[in-house]
C-alpha positions as CSV (number, residue, x, y, z in Angstrom):
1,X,0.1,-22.5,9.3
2,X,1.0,-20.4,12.2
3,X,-0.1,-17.2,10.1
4,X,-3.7,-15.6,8.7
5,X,-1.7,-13.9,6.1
6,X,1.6,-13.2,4.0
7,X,2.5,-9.8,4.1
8,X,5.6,-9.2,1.2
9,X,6.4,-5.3,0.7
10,X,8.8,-3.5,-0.8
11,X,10.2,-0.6,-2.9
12,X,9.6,-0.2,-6.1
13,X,11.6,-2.1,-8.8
14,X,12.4,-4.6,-5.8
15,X,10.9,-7.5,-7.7
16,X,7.8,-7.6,-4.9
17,X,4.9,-8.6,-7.5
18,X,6.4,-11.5,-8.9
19,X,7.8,-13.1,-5.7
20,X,4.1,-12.8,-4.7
21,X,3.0,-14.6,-7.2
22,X,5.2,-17.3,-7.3
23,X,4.6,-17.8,-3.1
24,X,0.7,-17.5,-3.8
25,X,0.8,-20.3,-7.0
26,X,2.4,-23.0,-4.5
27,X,-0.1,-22.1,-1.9
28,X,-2.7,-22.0,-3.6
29,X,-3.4,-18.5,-2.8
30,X,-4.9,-14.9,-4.0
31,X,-3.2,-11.7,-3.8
32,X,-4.2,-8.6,-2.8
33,X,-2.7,-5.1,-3.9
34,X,-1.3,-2.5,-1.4
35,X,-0.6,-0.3,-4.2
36,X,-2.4,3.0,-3.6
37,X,-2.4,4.0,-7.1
38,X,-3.6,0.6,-9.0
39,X,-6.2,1.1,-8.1
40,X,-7.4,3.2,-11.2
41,X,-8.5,1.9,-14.3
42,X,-6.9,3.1,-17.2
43,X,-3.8,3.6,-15.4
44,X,-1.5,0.9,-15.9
45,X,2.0,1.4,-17.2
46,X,2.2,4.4,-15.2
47,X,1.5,2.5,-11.8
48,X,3.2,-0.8,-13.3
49,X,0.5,-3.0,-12.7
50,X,2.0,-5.4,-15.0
51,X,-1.0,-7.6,-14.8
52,X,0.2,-10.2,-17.5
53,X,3.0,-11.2,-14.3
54,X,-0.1,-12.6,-12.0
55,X,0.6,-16.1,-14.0
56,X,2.4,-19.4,-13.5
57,X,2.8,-21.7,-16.3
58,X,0.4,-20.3,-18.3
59,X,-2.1,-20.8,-14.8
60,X,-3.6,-17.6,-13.9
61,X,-3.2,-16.3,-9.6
62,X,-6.1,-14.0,-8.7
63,X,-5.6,-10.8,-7.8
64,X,-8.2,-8.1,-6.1
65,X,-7.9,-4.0,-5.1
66,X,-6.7,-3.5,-8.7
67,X,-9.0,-1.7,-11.2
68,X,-11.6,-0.6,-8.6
69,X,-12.3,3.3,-9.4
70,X,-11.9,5.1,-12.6
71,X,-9.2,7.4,-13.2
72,X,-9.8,10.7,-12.3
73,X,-11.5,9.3,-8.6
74,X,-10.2,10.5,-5.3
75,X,-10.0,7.2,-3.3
76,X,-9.4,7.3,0.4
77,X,-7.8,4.3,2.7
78,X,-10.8,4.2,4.9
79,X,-12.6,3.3,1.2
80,X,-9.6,1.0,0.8
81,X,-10.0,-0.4,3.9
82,X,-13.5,-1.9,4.0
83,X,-12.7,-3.3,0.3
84,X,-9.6,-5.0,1.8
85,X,-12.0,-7.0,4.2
86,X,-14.4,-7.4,1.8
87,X,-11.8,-9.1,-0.4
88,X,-9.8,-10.8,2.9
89,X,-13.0,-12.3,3.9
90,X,-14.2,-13.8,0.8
91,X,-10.3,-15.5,0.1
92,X,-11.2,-17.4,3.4
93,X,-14.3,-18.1,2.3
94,X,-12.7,-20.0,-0.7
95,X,-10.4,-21.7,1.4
96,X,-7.4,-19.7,-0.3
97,X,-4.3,-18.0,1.7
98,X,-4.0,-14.3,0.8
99,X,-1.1,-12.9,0.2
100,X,-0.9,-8.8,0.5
101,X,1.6,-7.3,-1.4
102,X,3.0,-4.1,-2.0
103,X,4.7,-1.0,-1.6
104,X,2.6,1.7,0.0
105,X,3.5,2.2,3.3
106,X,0.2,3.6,4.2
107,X,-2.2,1.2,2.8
108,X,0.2,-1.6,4.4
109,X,-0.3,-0.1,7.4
110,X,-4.1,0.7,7.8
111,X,-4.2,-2.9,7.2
112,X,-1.8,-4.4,9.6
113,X,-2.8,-2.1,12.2
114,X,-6.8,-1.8,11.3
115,X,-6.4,1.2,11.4
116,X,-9.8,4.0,11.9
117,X,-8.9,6.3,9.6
118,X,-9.5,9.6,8.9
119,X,-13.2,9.4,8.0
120,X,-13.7,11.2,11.9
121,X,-13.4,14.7,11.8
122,X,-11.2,16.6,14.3
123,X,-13.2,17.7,17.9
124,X,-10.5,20.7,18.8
125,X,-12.9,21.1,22.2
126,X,-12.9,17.7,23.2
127,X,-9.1,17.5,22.4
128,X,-8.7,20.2,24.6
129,X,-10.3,18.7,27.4
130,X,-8.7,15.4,26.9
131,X,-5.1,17.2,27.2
132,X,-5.4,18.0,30.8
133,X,-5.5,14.4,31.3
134,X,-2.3,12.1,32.1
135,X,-1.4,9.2,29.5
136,X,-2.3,7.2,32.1
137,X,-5.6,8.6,32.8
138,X,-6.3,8.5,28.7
139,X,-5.1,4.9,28.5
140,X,-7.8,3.6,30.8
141,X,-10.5,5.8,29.3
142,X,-9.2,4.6,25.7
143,X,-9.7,1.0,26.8
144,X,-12.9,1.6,28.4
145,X,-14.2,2.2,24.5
146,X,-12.5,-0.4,23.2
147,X,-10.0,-3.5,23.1
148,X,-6.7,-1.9,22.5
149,X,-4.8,-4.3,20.1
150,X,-2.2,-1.6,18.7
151,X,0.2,-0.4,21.1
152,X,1.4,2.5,19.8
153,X,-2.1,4.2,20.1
154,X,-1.0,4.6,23.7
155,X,2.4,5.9,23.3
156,X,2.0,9.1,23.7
157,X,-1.0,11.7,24.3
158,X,-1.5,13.0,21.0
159,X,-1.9,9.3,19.6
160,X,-4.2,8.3,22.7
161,X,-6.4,11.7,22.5
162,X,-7.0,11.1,18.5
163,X,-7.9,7.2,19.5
164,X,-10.0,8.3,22.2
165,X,-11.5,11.4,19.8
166,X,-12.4,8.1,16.9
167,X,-14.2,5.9,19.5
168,X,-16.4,9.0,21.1
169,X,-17.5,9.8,17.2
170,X,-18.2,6.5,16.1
171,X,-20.5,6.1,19.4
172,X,-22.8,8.8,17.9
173,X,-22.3,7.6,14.1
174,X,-22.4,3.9,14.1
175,X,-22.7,3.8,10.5
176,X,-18.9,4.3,10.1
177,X,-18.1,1.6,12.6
178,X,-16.6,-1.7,11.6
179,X,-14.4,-4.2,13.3
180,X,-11.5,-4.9,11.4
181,X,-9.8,-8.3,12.0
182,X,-6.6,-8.6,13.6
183,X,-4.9,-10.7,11.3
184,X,-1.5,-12.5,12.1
185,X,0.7,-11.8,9.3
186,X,4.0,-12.8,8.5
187,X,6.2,-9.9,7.2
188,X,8.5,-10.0,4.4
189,X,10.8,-7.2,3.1
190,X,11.9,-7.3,-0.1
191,X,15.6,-5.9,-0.4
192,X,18.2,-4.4,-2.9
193,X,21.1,-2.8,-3.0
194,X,21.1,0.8,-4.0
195,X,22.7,1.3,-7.3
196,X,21.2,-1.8,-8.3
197,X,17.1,-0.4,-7.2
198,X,18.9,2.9,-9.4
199,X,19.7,0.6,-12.4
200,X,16.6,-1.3,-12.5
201,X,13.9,2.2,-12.2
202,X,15.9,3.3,-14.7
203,X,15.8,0.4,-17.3
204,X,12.1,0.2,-16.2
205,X,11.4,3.8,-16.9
206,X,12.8,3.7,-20.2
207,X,10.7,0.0,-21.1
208,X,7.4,1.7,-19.9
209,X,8.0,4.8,-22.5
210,X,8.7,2.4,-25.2
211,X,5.5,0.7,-23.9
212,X,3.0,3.5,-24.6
213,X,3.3,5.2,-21.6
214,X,3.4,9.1,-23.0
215,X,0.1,7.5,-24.7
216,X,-2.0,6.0,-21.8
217,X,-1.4,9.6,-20.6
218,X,-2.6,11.4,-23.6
219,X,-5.2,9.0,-23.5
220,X,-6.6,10.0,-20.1
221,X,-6.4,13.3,-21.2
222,X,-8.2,13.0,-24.3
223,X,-10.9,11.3,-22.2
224,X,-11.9,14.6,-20.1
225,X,-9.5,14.3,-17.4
226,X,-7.7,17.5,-16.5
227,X,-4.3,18.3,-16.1
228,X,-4.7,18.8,-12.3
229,X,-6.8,15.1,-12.2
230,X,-3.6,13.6,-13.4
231,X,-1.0,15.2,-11.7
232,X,-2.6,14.6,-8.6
233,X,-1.5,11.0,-8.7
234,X,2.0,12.3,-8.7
235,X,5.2,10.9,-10.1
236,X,4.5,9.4,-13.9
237,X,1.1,11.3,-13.8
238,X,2.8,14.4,-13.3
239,X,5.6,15.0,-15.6
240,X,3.8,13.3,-18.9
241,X,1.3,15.7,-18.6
242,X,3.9,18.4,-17.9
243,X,5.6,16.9,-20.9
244,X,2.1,16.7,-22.8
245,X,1.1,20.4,-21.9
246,X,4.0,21.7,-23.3
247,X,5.8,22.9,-19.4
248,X,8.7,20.0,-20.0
249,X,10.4,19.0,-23.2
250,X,10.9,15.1,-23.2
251,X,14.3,14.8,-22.0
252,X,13.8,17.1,-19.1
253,X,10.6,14.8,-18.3
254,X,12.5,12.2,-18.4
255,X,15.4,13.1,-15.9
256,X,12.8,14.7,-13.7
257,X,10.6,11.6,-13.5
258,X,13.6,9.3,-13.3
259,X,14.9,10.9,-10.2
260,X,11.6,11.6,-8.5
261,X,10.8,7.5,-8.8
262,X,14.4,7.5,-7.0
263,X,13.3,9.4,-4.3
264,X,10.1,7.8,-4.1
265,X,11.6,4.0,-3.3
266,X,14.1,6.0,-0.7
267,X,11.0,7.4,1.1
268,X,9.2,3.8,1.1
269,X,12.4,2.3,2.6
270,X,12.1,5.1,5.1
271,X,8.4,3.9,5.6
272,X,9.5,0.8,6.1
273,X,12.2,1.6,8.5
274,X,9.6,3.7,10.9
275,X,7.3,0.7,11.2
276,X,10.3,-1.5,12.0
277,X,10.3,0.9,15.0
278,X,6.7,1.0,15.8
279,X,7.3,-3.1,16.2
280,X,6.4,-4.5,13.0
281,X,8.9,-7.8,12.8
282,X,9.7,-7.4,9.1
283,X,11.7,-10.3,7.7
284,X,13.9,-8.3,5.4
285,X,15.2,-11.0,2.0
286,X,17.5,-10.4,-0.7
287,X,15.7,-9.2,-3.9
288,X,18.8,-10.7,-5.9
289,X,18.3,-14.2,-4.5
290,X,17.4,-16.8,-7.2
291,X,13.5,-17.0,-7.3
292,X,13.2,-20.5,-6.2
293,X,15.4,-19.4,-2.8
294,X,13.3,-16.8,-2.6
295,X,10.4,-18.9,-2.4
296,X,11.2,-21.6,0.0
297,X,12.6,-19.4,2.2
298,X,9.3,-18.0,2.6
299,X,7.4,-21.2,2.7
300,X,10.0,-22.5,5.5
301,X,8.8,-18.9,7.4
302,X,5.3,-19.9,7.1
303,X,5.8,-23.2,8.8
């Protein structure tokens, strides 16, 4: 194949997860999350990991960067990061193709881009200093550190300083240093019309209730977890336990929940639209497409 890896993001309720799976079983693949929130054990209708859907005729696909920290954890994307390798490297080892998949644009990014993340502190001194300088001037110091793979580190000042700010910390603290691979992926965008995305979080919503949702919450809380560990995660986190607490009755949870998943796909197609601009090549594919169209247009991408 012309590609290290498939790439296939979305919004939510775009039907992402189970194209992946599909495209992985026919290549003989593994799959690995870029869902910021499955992360957590215990949390599972809330973040839909809907792990019963990583199967083909009755044949399980592997998956990995689900389940990895208990709920109640703060995990960072420089922790999710070095997992992601972990987990990329040991698919080639096996032969397999990954396939990352997902909807959150941050995690897709760090990964695409190999990122260094936030792990280095701010040095307002040295930023100082550093702004005197042209872009120019910056640019050549920047690839004096370093191999500069991502263009848009050199855009503009700000982005160049903070790159040049990473490479002058992890000089002195090698321990956080780590090359990430600069893997060619293919990039497809998972598509559906508006009312249609509205209809489906909506229907989806109202399954995951029926589900035990209200009672994976309670659960967590009856496990130790605070009010503020839950509604830290946001979204279905956040209004059960306002629901749960007594601050929202159930209808009011509801409506508030079901637009706030709304607004959440809107901001991910924004995501998705700002790395379009950045110069990410996304291939974008009709959600509504029959599965097996779906599929081989993929495979025919791959090629």
């Amino acid at each position: 194949m012309r590609y290290d890896m498939l790439t296939i993001l979305g919004p939510t309720a775009s039907g992402k997860t189970q194209l992946a799976v599909q495209v992985a079983h026919r290549l003989d693949g593994e799959i690995l999350s870029a869902d910021s929130r499955q992360i957590y054990r215990g949390m599972d209708l809330g973040t839909g990991k809907d792990l019963a859907d990583y199967r083909v005729a009755g044949a399980p696909v592997p998956y990995h960067l689900i389940d990895l920290v208990d709920a109640g954890a703060q995990y960072n994307v420089f922790e999710f990061q070095r997992e992601f390798i972990r987990c990329y490297d040991a698919i080639g080892k096996k032969g397999k193709f990954p396939l990352f998949c997902g909807g959150s644009g941050l995690y897709l990014e760090a990964v695409l881009k190999g990122y260094k993340l936030t792990q280095v502190p701010s040095n307002p001194l040295r930023r100082e200093e550093l702004s005197q300088c042209s872009l120019d001037a910056l640019s050549n110091l920047l690839s004096s550190y370093k191999v500069v793979h991502n263009k848009s580190d050199t855009e503009t000042k700000n982005r160049v300083i903070r790159a040049i700010e990473i490479e002058e910390y992890l000089l002195h603290h090698p321990e956080l240093d780590f090359e990430f691979p600069v893997i060619n992926s293919l990039i497809i965008g998972v598509s559906i019309d508006r009312e249609t995305r509205r209809e489906r979080i909506t229907a989806r919503l109202q399954q995951r209730l029926k589900e035990g949702m209200v009672e994976e919450v309670k659960g967590l809380l009856d496990s130790g977890l605070t009010p503020d560990d839950l509604t830290y995660y946001g979204l279905e986190y956040k209004y059960l336990t306002l629901f749960l607490t007594g601050a929202l009755t159930y209808d009011a949870m509801f409506e508030k929940l079901n637009i706030a998943i709304h607004q959440f796909a809107k901001r991910q197609m924004t995501w998705f639209r700002k790395m379009e601009k950045e110069g990410f090549e996304i291939n974008w594919l009709d959600g509504l497409l029959p599965m097996e169209e779906k599929v081989d247009f993929i495979l025919k991408c791959l090629k």
